[in-house]
N, C-alpha and C positions, 0 to 999 in steps of 0.2 A: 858351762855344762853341755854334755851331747842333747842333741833332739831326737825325735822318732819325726820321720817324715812318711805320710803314706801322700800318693798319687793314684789319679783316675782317668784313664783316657773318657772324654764325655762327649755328648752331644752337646752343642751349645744352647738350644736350648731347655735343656736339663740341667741348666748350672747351678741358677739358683739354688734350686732342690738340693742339690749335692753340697754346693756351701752350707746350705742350711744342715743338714747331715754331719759334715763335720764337726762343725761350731756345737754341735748338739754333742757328741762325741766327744769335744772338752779338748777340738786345736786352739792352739793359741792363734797364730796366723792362717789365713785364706791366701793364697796367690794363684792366678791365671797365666799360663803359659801355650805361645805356637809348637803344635806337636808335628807342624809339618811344612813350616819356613811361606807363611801363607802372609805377606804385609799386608796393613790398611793402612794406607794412607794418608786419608781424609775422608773419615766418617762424617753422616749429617749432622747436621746440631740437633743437639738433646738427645741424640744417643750415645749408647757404648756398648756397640758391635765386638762380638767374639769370632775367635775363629772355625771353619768347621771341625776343623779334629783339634782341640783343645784339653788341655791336660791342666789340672784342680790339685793342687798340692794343697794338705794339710799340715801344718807344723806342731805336734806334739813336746810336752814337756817328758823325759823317759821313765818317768815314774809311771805313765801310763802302762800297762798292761798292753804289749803288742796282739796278742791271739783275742783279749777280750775286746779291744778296738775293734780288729779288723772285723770280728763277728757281733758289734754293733751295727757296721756300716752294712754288714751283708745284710742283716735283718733290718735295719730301715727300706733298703734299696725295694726288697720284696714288699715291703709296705706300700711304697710310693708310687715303684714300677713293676708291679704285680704281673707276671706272664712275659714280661721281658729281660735277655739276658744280663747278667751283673757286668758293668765295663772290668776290663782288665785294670787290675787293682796290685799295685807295688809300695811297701814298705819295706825301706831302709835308715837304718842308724845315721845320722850327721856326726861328725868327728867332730872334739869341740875345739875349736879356734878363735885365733884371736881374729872377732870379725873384721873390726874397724880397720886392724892392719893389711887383711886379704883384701877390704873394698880399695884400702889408697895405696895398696901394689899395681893395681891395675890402672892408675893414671901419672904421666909422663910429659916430661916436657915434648912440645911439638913444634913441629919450625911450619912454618905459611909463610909462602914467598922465599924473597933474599933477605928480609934485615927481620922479621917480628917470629917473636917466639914466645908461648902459652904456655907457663910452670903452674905446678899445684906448686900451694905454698911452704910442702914439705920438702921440697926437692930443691937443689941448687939450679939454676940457671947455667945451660950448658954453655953459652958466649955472656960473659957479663958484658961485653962492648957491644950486644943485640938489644934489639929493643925488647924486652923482657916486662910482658905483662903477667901478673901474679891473680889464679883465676883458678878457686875451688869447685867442683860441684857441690850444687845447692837447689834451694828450693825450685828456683827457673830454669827453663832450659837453654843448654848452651855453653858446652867448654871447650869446641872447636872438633870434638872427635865426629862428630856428624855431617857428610859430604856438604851437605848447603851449606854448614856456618864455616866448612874450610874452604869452600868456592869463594865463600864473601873476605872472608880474610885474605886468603890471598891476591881478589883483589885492590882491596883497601892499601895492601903494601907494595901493589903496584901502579898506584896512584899520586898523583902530586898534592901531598896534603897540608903542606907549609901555610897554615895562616888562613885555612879556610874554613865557614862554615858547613857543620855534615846534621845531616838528621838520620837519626836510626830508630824508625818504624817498625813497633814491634820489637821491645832491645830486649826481651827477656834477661839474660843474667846482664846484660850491658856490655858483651864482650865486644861488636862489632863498635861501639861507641867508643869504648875506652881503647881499644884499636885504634881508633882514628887520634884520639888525643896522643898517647905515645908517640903515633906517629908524625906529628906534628899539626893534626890540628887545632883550629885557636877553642874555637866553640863547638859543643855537641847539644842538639836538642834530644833528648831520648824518650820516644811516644809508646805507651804500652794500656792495653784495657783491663791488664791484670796492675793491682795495685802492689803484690808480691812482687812483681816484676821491679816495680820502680823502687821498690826499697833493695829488691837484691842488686839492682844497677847502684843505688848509692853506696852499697857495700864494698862491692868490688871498689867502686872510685877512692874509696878510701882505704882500700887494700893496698889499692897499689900510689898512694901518698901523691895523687893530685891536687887541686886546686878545685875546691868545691863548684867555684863561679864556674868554672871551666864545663859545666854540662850541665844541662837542667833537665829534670821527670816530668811530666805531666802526662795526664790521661788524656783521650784523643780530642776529648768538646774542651780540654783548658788548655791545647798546643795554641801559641801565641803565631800568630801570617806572618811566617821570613819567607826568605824563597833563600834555598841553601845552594852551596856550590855543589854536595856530592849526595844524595840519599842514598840510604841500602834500606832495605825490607826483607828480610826472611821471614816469610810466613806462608800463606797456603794460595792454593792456585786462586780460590773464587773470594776469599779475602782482598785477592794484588786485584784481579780484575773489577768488582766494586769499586775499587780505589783509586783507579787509575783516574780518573777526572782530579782528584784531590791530590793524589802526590804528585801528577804533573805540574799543580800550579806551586804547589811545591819547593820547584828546581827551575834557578835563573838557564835565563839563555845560554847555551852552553856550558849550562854545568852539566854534571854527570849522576845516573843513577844506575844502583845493580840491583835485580831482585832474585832470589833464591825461596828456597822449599816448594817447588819445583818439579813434577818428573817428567822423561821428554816426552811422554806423549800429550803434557799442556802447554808448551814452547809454542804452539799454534794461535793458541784462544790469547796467551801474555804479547805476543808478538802483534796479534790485532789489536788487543785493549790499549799499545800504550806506542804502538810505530804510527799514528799521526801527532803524536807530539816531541818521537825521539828518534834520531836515527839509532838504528841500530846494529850491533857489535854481533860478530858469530856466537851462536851459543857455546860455552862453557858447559861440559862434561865429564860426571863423575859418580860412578856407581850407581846411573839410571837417572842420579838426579843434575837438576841443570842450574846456571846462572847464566839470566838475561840483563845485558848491561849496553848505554846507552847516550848517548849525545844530545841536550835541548834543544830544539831547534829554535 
């Protein structure tokens, strides 16, 4: 069925209030939107920072009464924000569509590297003689369309991975792990503080009809001491830097490790956390964000 969708250019902090507004209003959905291409990055812990010009969509069932919505929301606002102007307010019709079909129109197989390519599991696999890992969006993040996860991928399949040990720190959907498996690694340990994470890594593993032994989940305090031939990490700058005492000892002599989720202007603070235990490789560059990657010493 169609929706009625009204929108609110807001202050951020006037959100609440405005959510609250809505929901009173009788939307089915809340959602928050950048009205002015403004990224965060990496917010503090225990928050969840808005942007400054931020726009509040309401989703409506259209049984709703558009004129008498809108002049609920205008007689709240004067309740709330008495003496001050009403944000610019937009109400339009959503066409009804088949949602599910318009969400997995918008994912595609993707090639990383020479030989590894990323299918939704609707699609056919564009080389079936490529390494072809089968990888829904889901719960965790991570289906390769994000510069960091396609830094690390591409370099995973330009690595020698024949028979060795890899750990992927932080494996959210499991992609960079089960990467490495395709690509011929023997073992994967795959570490995550979200427990969602480690069940969507098992998923995928048995999406794409491996060898259960072939990788193991654990949370960070029940990772078992190997020391791996290859680690990756994609995850946040002051996460890697904490870290780097622990995933150094990590990674044998002369193995190799790459970290990502990254922007270049932390390539400084990753480059001191972790260049007395590793030489290190030029950075890798792509769309602001970087992959730093590395030699044991």
């Amino acid at each position: 069925m169609p929706w009625l969708q009204i929108k609110l250019s807001i202050e951020p902090d006037a959100a609440e209030q405005y959510e609250d507004i809505l929901l009173a209003a009788g939307c089915a959905a809340v959602t928050y939107q950048d009205s002015a291409d403004e990224p965060i990055f990496e917010p503090d812990l225990g928050t969840t920072p808005l942007w400054s010009n931020t726009t509040i969509t309401g989703l409506f069932a259209t049984e709703h009464d558009l004129e008498e919505t809108t002049r609920f929301v205008h007689q709240a606002h004067e309740q709330l924000f008495a003496g001050t102007p009403m944000p610019e307010l937009k109400a339009e019709i959503l066409e009804d569509k088949d949602w599910e079909r318009e969400w997995m129109v918008n994912y595609h197989p993707m090639r990383f590297g020479q030989r590894l390519w990323v299918c939704p599991s609707w699609r056919e696999a564009p080389d079936p003689d490529a390494v072809n890992m089968m990888l829904d969006p889901g719960l965790a993040f991570g289906t390769g369309t994000h510069p960091t996860t396609a830094l690390c991928l591409e370099w995973l399949d330009g690595e020698p991975l024949e028979g060795k040990q890899v750990i992927d720190y932080g494996c959210g959907s499991g992609i960079l792990g089960i990467a490495s498996l395709l690509l011929g690694a023997r073992h994967v340990l795959a570490v995550d503080i979200d427990v969602q994470a480690l069940q969507a890594t098992n998923s995928n593993l048995e999406r794409n009809k491996l060898d259960p032994a072939r990788l193991h989940t654990c949370l960070p305090p029940a990772a078992p001491e190997l020391e791996a031939d290859l680690l990756v990490a994609n995850i946040l700058a002051g996460p890697l830097v904490e870290l780097a005492p622990t995933l150094a000892a990590r990674v044998r002599s002369g193995g190799r490790i790459a970290l990502s989720g990254l922007l270049e202007r932390q390539a400084g603070d990753i480059g001191a956390a972790y260049g007395q235990w590793f030489k290190l490789d030029p950075v890798a560059e792509r769309e602001g964000w970087i992959r730093i990657s590395g030699t044991r010493l």
